[in-house]
Each structure stands twice: as C-alpha cells, then as structure tokens.
N, C-alpha and C positions, 0 to 999 in steps of 0.2 A: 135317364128316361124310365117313367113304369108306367104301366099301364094305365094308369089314374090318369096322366095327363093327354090319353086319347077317349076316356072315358066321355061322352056326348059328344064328340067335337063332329062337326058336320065334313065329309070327305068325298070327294069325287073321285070315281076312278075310270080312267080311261080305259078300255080293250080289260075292262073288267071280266068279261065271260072266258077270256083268254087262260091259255097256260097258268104263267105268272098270278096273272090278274084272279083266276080263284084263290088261288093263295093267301093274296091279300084281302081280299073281301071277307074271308071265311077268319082271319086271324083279324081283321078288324071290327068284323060285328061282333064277333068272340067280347073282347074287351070294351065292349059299350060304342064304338063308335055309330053314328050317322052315318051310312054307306048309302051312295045311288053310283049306278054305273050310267056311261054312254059306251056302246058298241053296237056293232052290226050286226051281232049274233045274239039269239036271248041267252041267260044266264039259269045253268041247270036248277039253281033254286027258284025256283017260284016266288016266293016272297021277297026275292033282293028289288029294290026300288031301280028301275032300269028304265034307261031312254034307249031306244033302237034310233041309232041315229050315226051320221057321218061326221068326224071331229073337225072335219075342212067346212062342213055346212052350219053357216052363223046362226040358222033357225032350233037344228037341234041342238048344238050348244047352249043356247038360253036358255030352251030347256030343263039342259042335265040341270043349270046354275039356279034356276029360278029358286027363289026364297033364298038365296045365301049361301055360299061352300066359306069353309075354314081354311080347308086344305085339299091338295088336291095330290094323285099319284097318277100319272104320264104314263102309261105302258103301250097307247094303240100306238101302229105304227106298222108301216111295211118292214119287216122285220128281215127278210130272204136277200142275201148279197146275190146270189148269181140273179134272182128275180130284178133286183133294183139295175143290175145293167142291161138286162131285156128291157125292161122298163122306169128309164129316167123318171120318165116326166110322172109318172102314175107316184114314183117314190116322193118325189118333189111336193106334190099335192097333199099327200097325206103325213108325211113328216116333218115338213118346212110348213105351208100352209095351215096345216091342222095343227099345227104346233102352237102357231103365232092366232090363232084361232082364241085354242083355248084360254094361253095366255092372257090376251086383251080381257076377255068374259069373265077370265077368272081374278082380274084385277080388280074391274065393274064389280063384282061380286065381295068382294071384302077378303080375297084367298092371304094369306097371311106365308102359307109355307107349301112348296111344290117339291114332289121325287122324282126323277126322271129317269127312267129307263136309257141310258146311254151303252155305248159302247168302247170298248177300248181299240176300235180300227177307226178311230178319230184321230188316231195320230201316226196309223199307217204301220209301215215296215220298224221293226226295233233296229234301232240303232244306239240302245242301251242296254247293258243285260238285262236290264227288268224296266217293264211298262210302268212307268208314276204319272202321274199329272202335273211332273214338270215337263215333259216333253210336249213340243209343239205338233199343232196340229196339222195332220199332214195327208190325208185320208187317201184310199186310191183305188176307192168305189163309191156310185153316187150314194149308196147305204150309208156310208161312212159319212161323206160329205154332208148330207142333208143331217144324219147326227150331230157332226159339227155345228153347224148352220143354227141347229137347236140350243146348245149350248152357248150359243154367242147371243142367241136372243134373251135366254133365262140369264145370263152377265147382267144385259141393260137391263132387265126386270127386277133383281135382286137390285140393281145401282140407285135405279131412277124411282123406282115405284114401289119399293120395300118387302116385293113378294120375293120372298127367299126361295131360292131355287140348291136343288142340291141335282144335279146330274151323277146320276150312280152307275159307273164303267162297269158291265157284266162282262166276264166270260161267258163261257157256255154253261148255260143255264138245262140245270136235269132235274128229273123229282119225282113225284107221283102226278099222276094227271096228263102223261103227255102223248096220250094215246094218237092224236092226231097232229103229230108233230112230225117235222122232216129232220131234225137235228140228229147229228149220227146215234147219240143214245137207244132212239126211239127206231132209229131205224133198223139197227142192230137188232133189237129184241123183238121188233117186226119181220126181220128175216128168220128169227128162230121158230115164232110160233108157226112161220108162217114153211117152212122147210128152203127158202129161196136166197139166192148168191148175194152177196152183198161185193159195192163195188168202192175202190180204194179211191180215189182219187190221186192218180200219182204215185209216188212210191211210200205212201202212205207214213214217211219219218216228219211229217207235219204234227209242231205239237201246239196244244191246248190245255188251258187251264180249266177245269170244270167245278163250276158254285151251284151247289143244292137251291133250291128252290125255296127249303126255310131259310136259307141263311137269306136268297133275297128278301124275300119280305122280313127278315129281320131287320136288313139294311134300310128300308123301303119306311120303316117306322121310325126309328131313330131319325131320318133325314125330315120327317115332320114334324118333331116335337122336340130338336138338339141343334141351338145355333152353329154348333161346330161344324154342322155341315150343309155347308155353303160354297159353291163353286163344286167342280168334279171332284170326284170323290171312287177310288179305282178298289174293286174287290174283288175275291176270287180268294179259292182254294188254298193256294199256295204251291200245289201241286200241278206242275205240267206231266203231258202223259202226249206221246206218239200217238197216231190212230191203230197201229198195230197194237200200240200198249193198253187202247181203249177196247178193243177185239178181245186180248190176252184175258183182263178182267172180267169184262161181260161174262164171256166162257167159264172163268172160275167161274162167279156168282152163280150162274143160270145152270152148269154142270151138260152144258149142252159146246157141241163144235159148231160152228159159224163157217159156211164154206166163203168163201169169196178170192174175188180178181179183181186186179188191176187196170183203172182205166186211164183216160187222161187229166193231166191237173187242169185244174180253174183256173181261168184268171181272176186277175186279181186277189187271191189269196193270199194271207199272209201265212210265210212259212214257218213263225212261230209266236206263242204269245206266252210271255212267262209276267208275272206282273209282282209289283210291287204294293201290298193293300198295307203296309204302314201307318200312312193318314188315314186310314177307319180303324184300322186297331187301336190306334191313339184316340180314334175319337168316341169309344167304347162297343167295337163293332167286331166279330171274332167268329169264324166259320165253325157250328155246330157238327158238321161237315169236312174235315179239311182231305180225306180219303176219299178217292174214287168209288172203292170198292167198299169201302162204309154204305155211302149212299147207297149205292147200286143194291143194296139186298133189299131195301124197299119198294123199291121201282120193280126188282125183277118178280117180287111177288104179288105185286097188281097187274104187271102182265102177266103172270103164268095160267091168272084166270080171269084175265077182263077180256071181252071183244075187243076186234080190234079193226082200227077205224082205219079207213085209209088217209091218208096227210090231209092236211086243210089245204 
C-alpha cells in the first residue's frame, strides 16, 4: 500500500470525533483522502465534513453516505465491557443494529472496502498461549458478543455482496488524545495530575497487550486499500504487561509515584490477553510501537500539560 492509493478516495468514518477516530481522520486527510464523519459529538476541526447523527438511525446514515463512500472505517460503538453488562440492550442497539445499519447503506452506496474496529474478547477466555484468529468465538460479555455478532455480519457482506470487510482485533488501545478516556492508561495519568488513588481491580496480575494508536490507524489503512485483509485480522504490541507492570512504567515515564489500592475484580474480565499478530505482519502490518514505555513518553508529555477532561 502507499499513500497514492488512498489519494481521493471518498471515506466514512464512524465515531470519527472519537479517540481512535481523530487519528484516522487527520492521517487520512493528511494523504488526499475524502473524509466525512458520522458521530454524536462534533469533531475539534471545524472543517472535517461531519454528520451529527446516530449509526442505528437509517436517516443519518444516508446522510453520512449521500453522494457515494468508497470505503468505509467502523470505529462508533459502545465501547465499555462493564458498561455493556449494566446495559445489554443499549449495547445491542448501537453495535449490532448500527453495525448492520451501516452496512446495508454502505453497500447501496457503492463501499468497495470496510475496517472494523473489533476486539479480541470475541473469543473469550485463552485457551491457547496466544490469541489468533484461529480460535473460535466465544465471548463472555454482551461487549464481546455484539463484536461477534459484527464480525459474522461483515463474513456475509464480504461473501454475498463483495464489500470486503476486514475486522481488526485491538488490544488496548493508548496514544495521544485520550484525555477523556476511562482506559487504565488515561486513568493513571489522570490520577497523577490530578494527586488522587487509583484502584486495582483485583490483584491487579491481569495482563494486557497495549497497541499505540499510530499503529491502529496504520492497521486501519492498509485494511482499505490490501486484499489480504479480509476476515479478522488480530493486532497488538506483542508485549503483555500486568497492570502493576502498567503502574511500574507510567511512574518511570512521568517520574511521578502513583498511590493506589486494591479493590474488587470485574466480572467478566478476562484474566489475560497475549496475542498472536502474525497474520498482519505477514500482511505488511508492524507496530511502530512495540514498547509500552516507548509509547508512553508521548502521551505522558500531552498530559503533563493539557487540561484534563473528566471521562466521556
């Protein structure tokens, strides 16, 4: 892939104003694309072509679509596992529903190649050393489920109707920009600035894999303009890390102590995610990132002096 071949092409991006979703936008208009978003939130640039609208509601959909998408990048979505088991059905709506929304519209529309924001709790608890997209799916949160659920429907759409769909398995996702985010990164470095405890969940030897935010939207490109990627497609760091081991780092980077305590674990949680990104390094896909604590010196120096927002 180079740049040239995202060069005009007309793109949609869902939950565009989002975390992630800046990332892409700003590295896709960078290289000539067509960008309009649809989200519920406006998008800090002024000039990004934006639909304020709900991806479950068929009115703003046509909308985002009128005149034509090439391709499209998937990122809205209820995103929060403990949130999605408070609320099923709210999850169902906006990840199942708004999924098979966009889908249809962006069929109607002439979309040729789709990214999907997935995750790798589509296949539950490991019961292999490492997470691939040979393992079946097996989820065991409605988060999870309704991800699934997603992925089964971009199958038929890739089969039956030729929109190539590539579902891209994130870990936990960090970077710049995540001021208003609840993922432990963000929450960490919002207890520092902020002088306040932070809490463990459990005995805190839960590990995770953590992918930079360029690398997704690196992934995010490649899966529109590279047949190879078609069907899931599992990425990440390569590097699992405990959330004690994620504390440890923070504190290096930031030169600050992090107080905290121990509360109770979640359900449903899974108690570790080590993954296997093979099938994207093969298909020319490689973490600019593969260090925690790489990453983490940019983040920590956008927090040491940006405001700081409370969670979305």
């Amino acid at each position: 892939m180079t740049d040239q071949d995202l060069n005009g092409r007309r793109v949609l991006v869902t939950g565009g104003s989002g975390f992630i979703g800046r990332h892409v936008v700003a590295e896709l208009s960078r290289v000539g694309a067509h960008v309009r978003i649809i989200d519920l939130q406006p998008h800090p640039d002024a000039e990004i072509d934006i639909v304020i609208g709900d991806i479950a509601d068929p009115e703003a959909v046509a909308r985002a679509f009128a005149g034509g998408m090439d391709s499209i990048v998937h990122l809205a979505a209820e995103t929060q596992v403990l949130r999605s088991i408070e609320r099923p059905e709210q999850t169902f709506r906006t990840n199942v529903v708004g999924t098979n929304t966009i889908l249809e519209a962006g069929r109607a529309a002439g979309v040729s190649s789709l990214a999907f924001a997935s995750t790798n709790a589509v296949t539950g608890p490991m019961t292999t050393p490492r997470i691939s997209e040979a393992l079946a799916l097996n989820p065991l949160t409605p988060y999870g489920s309704t991800k699934a659920a997603d992925e089964m429907l971009m199958s038929a759409y890739t089969a039956v109707y030729g929109v190539r769909c590539a579902p891209i398995r994130l870990t936990n996702v960090y970077g710049p920009g995540m001021q208003a985010k609840d993922s432990i990164v963000a929450r960490l470095m919002r207890c520092i600035r902020r002088g306040t405890e932070f809490e463990v969940y459990g005995d805190g030897s839960q590990i995770r894999d953590y992918v930079h935010a360029q690398d997704v939207m690196q992934a995010m490109k490649l899966a529109l303009t590279d047949d190879a990627w078609s069907g899931p497609m599992v990425i990440g760091s390569g590097e699992s890390m405990s959330v004690l081991d994620v504390i440890a780092a923070v504190e290096h980077v930031s030169g600050e102590k992090i107080a905290y305590r121990h509360g109770p674990a979640k359900p449903g949680e899974m108690p570790a995610v080590v993954v296997d990104a093979s099938k994207a390094h093969a298909a020319g896909w490689s973490p600019q990132y593969p260090k925690l604590a790489d990453g983490l010196v940019g983040v920590w120096d956008e927090w040491s002096k940006a405001e700081i927002e409370a969670p979305a």
